[in-house]
HTML snippet that shows the backbone in 3Dmol.js (N, CA, C, O; Angstrom):
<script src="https://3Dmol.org/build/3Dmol-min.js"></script>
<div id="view" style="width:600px;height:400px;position:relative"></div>
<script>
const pdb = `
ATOM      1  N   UNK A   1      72.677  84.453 112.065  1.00  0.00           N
ATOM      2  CA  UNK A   1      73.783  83.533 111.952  1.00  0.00           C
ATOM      3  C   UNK A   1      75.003  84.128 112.642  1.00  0.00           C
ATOM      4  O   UNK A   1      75.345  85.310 112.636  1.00  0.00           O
ATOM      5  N   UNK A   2      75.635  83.034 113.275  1.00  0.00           N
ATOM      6  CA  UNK A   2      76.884  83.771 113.804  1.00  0.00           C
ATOM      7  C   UNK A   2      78.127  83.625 113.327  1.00  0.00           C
ATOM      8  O   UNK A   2      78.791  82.928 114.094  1.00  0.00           O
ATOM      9  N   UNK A   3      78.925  84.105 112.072  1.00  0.00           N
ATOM     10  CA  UNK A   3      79.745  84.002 111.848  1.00  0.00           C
ATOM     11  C   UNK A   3      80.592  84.374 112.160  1.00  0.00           C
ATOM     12  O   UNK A   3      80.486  85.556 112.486  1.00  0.00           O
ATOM     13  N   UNK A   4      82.306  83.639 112.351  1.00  0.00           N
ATOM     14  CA  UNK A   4      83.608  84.029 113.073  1.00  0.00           C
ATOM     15  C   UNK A   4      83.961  85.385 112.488  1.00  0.00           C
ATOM     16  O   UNK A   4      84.469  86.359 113.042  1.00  0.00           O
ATOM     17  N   UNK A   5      83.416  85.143 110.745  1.00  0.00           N
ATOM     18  CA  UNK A   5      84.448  86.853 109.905  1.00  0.00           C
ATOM     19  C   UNK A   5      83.240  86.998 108.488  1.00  0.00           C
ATOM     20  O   UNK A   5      82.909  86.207 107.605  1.00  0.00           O
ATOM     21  N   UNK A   6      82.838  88.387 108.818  1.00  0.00           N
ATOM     22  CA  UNK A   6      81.702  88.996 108.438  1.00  0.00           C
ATOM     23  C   UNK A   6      82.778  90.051 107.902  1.00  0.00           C
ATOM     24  O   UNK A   6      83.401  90.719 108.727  1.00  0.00           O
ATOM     25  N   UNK A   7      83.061  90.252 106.195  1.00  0.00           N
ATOM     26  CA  UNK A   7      83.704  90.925 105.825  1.00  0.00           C
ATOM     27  C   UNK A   7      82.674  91.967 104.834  1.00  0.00           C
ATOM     28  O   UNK A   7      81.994  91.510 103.916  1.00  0.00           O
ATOM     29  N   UNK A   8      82.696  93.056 105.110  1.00  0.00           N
ATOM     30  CA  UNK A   8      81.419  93.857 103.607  1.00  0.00           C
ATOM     31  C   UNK A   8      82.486  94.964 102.970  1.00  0.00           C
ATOM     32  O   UNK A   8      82.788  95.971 103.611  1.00  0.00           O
ATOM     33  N   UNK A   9      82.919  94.741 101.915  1.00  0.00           N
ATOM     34  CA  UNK A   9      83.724  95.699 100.774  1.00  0.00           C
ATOM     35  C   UNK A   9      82.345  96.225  99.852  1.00  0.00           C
ATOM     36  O   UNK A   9      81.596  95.692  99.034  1.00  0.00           O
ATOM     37  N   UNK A  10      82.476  97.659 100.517  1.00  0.00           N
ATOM     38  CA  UNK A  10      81.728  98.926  99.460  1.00  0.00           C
ATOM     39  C   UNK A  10      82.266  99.497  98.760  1.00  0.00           C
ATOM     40  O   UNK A  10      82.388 100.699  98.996  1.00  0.00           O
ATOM     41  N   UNK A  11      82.849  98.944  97.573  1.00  0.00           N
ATOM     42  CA  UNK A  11      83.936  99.874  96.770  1.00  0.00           C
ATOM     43  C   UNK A  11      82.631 100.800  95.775  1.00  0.00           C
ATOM     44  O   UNK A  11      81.466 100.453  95.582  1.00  0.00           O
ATOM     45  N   UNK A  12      83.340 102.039  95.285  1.00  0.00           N
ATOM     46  CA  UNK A  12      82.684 102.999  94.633  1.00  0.00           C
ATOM     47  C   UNK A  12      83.019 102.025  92.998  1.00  0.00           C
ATOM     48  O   UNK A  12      83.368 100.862  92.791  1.00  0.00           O
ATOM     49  N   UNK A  13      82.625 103.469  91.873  1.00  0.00           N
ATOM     50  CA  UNK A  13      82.605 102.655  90.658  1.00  0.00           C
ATOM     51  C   UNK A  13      83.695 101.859  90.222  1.00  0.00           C
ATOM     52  O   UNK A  13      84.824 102.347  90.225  1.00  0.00           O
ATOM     53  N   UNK A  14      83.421 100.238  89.700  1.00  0.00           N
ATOM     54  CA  UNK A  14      84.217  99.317  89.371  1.00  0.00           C
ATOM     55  C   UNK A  14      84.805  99.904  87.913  1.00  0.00           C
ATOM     56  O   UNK A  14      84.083 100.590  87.189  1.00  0.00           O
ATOM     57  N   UNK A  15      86.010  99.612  87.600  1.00  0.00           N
ATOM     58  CA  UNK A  15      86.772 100.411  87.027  1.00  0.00           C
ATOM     59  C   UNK A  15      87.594  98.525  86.138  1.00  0.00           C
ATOM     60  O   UNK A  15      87.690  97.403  86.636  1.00  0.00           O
ATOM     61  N   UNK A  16      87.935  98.979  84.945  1.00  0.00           N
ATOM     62  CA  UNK A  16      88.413  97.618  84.237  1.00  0.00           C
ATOM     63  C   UNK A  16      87.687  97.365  83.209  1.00  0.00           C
ATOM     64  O   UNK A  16      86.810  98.078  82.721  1.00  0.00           O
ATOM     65  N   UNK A  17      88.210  95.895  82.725  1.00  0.00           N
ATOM     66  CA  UNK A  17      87.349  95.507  81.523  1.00  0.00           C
ATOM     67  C   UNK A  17      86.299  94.682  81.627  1.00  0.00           C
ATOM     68  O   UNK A  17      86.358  93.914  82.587  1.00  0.00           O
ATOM     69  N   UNK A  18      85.410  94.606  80.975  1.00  0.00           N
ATOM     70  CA  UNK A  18      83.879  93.765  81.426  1.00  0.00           C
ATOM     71  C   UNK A  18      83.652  92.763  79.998  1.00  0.00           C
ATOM     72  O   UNK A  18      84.524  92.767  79.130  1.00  0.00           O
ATOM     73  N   UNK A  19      82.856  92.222  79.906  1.00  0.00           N
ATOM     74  CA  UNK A  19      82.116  91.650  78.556  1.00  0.00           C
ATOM     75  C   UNK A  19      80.989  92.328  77.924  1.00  0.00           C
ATOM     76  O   UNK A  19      80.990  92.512  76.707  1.00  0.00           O
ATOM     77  N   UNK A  20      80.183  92.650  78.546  1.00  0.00           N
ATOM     78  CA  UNK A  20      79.208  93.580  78.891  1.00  0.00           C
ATOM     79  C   UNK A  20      79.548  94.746  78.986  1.00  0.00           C
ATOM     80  O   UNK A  20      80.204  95.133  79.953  1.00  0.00           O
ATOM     81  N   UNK A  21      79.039  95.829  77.652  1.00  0.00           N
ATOM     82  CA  UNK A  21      78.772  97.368  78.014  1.00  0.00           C
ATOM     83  C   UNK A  21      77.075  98.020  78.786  1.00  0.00           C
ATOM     84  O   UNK A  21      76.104  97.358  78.420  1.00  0.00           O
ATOM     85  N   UNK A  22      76.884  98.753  79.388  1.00  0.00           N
ATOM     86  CA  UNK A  22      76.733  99.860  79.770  1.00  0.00           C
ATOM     87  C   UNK A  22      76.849 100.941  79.547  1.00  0.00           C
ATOM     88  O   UNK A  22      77.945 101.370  79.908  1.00  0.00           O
ATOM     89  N   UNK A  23      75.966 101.931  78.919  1.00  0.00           N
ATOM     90  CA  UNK A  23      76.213 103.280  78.277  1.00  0.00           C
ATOM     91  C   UNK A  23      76.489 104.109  79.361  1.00  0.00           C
ATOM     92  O   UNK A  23      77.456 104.858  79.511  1.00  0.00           O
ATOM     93  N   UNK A  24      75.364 103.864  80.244  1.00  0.00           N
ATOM     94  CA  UNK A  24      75.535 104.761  81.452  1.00  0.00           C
ATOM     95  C   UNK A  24      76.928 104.481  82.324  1.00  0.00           C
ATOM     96  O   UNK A  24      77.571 105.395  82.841  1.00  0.00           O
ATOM     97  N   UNK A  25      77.204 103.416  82.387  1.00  0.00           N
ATOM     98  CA  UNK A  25      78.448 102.875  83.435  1.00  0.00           C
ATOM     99  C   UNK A  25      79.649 103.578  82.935  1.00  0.00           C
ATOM    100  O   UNK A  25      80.245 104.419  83.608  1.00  0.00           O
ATOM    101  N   UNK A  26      80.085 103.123  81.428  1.00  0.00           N
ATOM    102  CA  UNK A  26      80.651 104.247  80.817  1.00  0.00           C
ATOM    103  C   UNK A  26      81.362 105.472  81.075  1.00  0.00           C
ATOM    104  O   UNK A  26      82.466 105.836  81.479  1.00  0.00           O
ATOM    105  N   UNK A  27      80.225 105.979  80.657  1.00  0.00           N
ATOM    106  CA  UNK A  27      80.290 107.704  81.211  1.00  0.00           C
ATOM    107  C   UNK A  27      80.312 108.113  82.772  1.00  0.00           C
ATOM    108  O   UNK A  27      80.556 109.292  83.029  1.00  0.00           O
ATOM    109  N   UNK A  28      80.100 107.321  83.703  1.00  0.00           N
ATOM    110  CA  UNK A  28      80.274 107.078  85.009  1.00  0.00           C
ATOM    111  C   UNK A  28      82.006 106.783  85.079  1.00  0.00           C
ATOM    112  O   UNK A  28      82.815 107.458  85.715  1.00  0.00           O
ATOM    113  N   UNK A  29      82.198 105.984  84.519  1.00  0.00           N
ATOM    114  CA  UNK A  29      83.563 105.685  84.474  1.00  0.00           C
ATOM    115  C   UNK A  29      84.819 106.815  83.878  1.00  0.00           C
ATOM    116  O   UNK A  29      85.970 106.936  84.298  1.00  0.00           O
ATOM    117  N   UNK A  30      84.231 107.454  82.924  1.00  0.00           N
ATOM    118  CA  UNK A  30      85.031 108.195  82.299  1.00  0.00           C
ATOM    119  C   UNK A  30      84.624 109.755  83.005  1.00  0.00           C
ATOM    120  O   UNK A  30      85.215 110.736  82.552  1.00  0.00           O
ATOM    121  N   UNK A  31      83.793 109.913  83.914  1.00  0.00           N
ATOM    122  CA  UNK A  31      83.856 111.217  84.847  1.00  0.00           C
ATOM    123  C   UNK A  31      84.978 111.025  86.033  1.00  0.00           C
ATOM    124  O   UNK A  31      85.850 111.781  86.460  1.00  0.00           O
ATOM    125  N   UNK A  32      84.505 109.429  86.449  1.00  0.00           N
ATOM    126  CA  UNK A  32      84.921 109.409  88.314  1.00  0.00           C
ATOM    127  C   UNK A  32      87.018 109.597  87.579  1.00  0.00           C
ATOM    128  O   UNK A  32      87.921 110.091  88.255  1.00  0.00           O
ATOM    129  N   UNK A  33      87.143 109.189  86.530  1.00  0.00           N
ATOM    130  CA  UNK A  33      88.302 108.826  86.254  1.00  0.00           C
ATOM    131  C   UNK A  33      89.248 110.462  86.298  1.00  0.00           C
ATOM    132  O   UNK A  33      90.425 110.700  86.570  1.00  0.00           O
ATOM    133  N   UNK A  34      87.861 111.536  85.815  1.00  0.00           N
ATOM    134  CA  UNK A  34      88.485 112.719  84.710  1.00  0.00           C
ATOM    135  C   UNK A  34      88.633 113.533  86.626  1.00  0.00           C
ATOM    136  O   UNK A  34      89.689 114.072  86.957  1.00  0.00           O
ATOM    137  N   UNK A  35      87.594 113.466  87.471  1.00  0.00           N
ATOM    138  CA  UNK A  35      87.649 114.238  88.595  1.00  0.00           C
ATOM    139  C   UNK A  35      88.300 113.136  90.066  1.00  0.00           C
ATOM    140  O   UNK A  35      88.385 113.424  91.260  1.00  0.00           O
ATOM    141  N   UNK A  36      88.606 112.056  89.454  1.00  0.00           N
ATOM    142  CA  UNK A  36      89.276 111.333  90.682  1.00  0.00           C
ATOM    143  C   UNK A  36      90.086 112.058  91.180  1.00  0.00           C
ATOM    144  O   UNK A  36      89.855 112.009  92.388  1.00  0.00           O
ATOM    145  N   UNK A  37      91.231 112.971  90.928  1.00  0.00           N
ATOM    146  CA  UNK A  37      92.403 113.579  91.141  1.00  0.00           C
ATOM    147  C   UNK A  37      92.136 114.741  92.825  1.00  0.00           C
ATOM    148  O   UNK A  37      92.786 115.138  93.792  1.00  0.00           O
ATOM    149  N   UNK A  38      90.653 114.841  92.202  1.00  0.00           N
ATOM    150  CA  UNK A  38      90.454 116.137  92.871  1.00  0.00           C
ATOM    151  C   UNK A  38      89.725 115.415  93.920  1.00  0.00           C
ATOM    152  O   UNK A  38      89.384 116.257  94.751  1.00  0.00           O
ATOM    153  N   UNK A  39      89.287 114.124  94.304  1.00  0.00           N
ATOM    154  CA  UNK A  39      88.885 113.266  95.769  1.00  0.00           C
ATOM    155  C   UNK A  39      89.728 113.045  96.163  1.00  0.00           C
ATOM    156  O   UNK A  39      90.515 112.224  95.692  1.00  0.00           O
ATOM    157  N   UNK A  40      89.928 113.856  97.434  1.00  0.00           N
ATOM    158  CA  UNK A  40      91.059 113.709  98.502  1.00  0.00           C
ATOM    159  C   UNK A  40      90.011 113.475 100.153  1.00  0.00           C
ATOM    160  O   UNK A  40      88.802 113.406 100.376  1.00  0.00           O
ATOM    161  N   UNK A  41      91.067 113.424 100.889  1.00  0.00           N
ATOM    162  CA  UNK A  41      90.378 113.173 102.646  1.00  0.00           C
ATOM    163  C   UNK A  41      89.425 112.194 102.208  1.00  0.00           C
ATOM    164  O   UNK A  41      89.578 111.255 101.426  1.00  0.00           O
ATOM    165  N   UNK A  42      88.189 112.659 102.987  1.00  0.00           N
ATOM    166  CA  UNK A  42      86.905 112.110 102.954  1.00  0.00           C
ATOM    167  C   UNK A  42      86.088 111.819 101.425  1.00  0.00           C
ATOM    168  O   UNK A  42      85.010 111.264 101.209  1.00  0.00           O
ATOM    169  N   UNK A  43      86.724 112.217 100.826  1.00  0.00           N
ATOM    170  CA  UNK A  43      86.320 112.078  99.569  1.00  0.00           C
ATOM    171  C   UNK A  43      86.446 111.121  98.428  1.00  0.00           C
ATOM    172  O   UNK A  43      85.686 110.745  97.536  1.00  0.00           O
ATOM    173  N   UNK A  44      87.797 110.839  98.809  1.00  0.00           N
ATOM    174  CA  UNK A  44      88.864 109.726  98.489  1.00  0.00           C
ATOM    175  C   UNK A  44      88.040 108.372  98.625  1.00  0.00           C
ATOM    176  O   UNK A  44      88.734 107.400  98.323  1.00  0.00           O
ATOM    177  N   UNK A  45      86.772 108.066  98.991  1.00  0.00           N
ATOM    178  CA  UNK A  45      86.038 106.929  98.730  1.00  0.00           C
ATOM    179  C   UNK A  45      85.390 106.818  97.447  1.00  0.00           C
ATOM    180  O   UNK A  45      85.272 105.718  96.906  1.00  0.00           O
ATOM    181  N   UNK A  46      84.933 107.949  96.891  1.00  0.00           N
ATOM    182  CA  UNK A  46      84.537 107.714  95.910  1.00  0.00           C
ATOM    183  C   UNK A  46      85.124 107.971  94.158  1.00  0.00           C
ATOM    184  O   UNK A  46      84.592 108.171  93.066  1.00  0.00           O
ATOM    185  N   UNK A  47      86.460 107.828  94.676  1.00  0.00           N
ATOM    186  CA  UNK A  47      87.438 107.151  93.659  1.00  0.00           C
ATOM    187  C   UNK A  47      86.876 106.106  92.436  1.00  0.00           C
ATOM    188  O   UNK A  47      85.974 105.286  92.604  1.00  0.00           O
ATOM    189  N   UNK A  48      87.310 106.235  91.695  1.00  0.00           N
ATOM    190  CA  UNK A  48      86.959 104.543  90.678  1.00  0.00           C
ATOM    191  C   UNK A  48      88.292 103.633  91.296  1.00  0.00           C
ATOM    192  O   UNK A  48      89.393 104.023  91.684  1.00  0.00           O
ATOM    193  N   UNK A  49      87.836 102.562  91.232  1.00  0.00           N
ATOM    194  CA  UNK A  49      88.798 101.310  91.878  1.00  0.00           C
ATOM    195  C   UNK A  49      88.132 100.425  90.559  1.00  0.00           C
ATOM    196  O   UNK A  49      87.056 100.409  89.963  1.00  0.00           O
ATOM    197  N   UNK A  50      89.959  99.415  90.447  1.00  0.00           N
ATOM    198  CA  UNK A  50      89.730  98.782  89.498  1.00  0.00           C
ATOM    199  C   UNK A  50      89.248  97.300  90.427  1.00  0.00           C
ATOM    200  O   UNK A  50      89.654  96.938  91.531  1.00  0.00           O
ATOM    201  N   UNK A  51      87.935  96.443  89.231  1.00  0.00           N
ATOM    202  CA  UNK A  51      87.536  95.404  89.926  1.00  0.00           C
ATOM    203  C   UNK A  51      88.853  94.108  90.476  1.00  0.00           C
ATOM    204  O   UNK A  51      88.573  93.143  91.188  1.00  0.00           O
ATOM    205  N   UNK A  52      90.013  94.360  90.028  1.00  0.00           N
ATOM    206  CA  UNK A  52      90.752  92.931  90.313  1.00  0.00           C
ATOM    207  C   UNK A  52      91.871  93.252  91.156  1.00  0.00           C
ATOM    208  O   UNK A  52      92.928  92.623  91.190  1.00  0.00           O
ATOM    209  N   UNK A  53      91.365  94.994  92.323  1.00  0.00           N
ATOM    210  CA  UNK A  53      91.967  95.308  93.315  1.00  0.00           C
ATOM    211  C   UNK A  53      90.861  95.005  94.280  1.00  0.00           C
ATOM    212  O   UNK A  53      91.200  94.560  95.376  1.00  0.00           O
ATOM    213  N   UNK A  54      89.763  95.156  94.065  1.00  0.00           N
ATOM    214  CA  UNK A  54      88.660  94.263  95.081  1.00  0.00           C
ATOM    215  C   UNK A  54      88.666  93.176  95.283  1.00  0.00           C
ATOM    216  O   UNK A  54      88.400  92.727  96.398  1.00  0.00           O
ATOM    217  N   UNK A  55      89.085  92.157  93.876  1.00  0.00           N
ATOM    218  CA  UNK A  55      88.819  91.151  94.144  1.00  0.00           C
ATOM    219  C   UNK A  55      90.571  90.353  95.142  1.00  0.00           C
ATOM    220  O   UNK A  55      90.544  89.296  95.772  1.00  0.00           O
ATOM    221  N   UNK A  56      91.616  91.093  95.004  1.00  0.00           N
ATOM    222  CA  UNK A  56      92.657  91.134  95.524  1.00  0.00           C
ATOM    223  C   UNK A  56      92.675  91.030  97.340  1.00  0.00           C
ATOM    224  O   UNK A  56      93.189  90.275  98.166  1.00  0.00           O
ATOM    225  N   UNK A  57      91.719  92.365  97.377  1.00  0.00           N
ATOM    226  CA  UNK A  57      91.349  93.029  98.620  1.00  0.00           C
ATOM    227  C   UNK A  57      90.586  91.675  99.156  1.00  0.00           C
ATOM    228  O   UNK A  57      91.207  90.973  99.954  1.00  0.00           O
ATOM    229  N   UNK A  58      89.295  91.289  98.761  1.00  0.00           N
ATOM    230  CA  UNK A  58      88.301  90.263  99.207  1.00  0.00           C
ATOM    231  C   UNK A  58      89.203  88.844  99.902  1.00  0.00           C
ATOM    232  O   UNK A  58      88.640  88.170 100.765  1.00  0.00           O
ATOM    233  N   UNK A  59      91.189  88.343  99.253  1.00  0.00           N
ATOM    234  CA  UNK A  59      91.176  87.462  99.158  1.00  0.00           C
ATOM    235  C   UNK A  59      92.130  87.743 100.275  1.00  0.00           C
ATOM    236  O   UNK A  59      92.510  86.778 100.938  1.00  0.00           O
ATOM    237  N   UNK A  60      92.435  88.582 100.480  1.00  0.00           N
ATOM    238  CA  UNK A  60      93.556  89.157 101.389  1.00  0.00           C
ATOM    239  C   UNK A  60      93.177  89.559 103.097  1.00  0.00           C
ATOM    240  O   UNK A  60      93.933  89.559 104.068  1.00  0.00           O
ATOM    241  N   UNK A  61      91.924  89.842 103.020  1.00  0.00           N
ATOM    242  CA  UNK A  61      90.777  90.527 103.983  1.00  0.00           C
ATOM    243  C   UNK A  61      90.454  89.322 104.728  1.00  0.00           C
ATOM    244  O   UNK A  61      90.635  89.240 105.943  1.00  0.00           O
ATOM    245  N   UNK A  62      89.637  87.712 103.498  1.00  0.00           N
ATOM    246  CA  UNK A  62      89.237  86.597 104.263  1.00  0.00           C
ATOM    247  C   UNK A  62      90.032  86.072 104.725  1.00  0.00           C
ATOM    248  O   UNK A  62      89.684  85.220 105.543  1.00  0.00           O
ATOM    249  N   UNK A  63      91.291  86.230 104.521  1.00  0.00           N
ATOM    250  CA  UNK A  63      92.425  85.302 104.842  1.00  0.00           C
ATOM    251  C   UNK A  63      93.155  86.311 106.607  1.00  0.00           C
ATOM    252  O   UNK A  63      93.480  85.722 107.639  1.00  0.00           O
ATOM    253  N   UNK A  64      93.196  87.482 106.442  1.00  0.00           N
ATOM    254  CA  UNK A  64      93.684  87.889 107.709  1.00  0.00           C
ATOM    255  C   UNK A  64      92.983  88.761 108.854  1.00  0.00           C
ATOM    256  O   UNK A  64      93.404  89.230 109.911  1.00  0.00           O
ATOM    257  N   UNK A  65      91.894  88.784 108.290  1.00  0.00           N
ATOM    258  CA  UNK A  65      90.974  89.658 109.285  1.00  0.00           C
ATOM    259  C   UNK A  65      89.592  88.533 109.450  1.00  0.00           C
ATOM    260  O   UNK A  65      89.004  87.906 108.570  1.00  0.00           O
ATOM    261  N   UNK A  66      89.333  88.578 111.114  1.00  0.00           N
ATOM    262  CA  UNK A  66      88.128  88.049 111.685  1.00  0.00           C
ATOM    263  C   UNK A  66      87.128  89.284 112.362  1.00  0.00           C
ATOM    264  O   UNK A  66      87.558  90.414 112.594  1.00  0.00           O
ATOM    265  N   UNK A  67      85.900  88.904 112.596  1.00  0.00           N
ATOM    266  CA  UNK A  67      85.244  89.477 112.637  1.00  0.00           C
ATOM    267  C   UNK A  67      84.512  90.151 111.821  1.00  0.00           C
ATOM    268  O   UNK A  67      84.171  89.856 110.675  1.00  0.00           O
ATOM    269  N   UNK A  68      84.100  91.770 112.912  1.00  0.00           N
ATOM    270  CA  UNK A  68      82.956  91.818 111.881  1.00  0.00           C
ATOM    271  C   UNK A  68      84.012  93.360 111.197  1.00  0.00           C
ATOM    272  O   UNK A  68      84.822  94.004 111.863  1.00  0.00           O
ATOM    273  N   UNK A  69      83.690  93.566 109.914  1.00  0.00           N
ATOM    274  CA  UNK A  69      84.410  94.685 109.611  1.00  0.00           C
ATOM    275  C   UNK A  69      83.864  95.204 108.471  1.00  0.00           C
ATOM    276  O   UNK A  69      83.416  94.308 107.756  1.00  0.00           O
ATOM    277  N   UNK A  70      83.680  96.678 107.870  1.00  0.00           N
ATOM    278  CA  UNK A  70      83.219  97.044 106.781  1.00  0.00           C
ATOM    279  C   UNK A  70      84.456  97.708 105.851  1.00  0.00           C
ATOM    280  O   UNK A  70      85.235  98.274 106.619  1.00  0.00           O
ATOM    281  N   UNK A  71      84.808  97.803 104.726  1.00  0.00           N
ATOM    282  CA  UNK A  71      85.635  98.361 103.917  1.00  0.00           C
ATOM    283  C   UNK A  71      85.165  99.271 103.394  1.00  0.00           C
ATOM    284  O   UNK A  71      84.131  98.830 102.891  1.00  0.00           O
ATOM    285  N   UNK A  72      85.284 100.786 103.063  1.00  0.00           N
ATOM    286  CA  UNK A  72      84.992 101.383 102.025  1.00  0.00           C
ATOM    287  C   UNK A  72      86.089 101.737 101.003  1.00  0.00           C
ATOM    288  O   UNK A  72      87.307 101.573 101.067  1.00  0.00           O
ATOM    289  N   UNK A  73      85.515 102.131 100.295  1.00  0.00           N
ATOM    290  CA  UNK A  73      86.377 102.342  98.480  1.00  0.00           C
ATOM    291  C   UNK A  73      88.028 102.536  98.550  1.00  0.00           C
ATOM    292  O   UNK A  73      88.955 101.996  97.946  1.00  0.00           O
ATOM    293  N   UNK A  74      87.922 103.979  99.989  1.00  0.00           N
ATOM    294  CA  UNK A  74      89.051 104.036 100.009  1.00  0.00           C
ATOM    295  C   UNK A  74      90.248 103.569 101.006  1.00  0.00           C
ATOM    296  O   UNK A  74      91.377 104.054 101.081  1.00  0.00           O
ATOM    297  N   UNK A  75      89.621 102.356 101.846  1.00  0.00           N
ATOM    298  CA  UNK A  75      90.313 101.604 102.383  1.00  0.00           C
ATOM    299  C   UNK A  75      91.119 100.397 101.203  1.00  0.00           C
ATOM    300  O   UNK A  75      92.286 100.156 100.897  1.00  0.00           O
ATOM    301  N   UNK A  76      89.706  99.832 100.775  1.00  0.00           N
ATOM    302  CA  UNK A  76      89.920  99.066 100.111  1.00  0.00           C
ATOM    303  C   UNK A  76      91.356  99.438  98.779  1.00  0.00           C
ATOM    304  O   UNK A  76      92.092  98.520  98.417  1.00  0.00           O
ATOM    305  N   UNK A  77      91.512 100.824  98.248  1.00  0.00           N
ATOM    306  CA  UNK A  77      92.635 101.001  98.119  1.00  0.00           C
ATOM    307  C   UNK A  77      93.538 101.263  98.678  1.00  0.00           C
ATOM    308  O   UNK A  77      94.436 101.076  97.857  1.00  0.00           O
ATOM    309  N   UNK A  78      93.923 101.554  99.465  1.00  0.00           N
ATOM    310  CA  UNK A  78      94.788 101.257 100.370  1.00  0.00           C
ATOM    311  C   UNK A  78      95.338 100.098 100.684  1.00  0.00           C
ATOM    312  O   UNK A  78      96.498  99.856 100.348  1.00  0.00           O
ATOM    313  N   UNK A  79      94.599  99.229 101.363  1.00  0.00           N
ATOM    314  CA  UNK A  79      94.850  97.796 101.130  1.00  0.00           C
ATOM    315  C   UNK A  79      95.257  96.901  99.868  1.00  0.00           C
ATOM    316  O   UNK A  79      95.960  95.891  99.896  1.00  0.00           O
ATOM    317  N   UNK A  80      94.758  97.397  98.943  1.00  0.00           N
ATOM    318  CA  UNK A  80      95.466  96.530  97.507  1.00  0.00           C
ATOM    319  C   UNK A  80      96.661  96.953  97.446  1.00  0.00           C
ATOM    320  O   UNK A  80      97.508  96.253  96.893  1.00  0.00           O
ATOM    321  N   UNK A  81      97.048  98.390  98.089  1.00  0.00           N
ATOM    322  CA  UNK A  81      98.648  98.737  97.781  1.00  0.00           C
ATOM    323  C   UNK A  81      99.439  98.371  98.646  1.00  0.00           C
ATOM    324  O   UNK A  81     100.616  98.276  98.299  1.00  0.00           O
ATOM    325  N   UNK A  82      99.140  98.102  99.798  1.00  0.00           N
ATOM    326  CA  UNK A  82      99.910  97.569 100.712  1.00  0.00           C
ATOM    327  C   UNK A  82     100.267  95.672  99.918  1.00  0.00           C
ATOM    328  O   UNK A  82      99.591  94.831  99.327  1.00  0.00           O
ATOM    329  N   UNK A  83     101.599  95.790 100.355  1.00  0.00           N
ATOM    330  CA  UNK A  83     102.375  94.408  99.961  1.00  0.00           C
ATOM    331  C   UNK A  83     102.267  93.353 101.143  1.00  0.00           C
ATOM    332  O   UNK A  83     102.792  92.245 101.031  1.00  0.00           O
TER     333      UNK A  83
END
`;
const viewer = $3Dmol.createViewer("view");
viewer.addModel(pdb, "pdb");
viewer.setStyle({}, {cartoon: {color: "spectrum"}});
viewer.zoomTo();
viewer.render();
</script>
């Protein structure tokens, strides 16, 4: 298929409130949170990002970027902070 804007956001662990627990997600959550500090440079992707800065990112991304483009974790923050 040829689409005008092919957007793919790979954010690392989703971070926020859910309905649904997960034991494992959890404790995933409460590590990436305790050693986030210490992901810097290249590393800095695998941050926890909260889900309603993705979903921020997703609405912001379809609306001003065409083509084809990939996001990772720590673009995608970046971009939620930008105004």
């Amino acid at each position: 298929m040829k689409f005008r804007t092919l957007i793919i956001l790979r954010p690392s662990i989703l971070l926020g409130d859910r309905n649904e627990r997960r034991r494992g997600e959890e404790v995933g959550k409460i590590l990436v949170m305790m050693i986030g500090i210490f992901l810097v440079g290249k590393l800095s992707r695998y941050r926890g990002i909260e889900g309603k800065n993705v979903a921020k990112v997703m609405v912001k991304a379809i609306n001003e970027k065409s083509g084809i483009e990939i996001l990772e974790s720590d673009k995608i923050h970046q971009i939620s902070k930008d105004k």
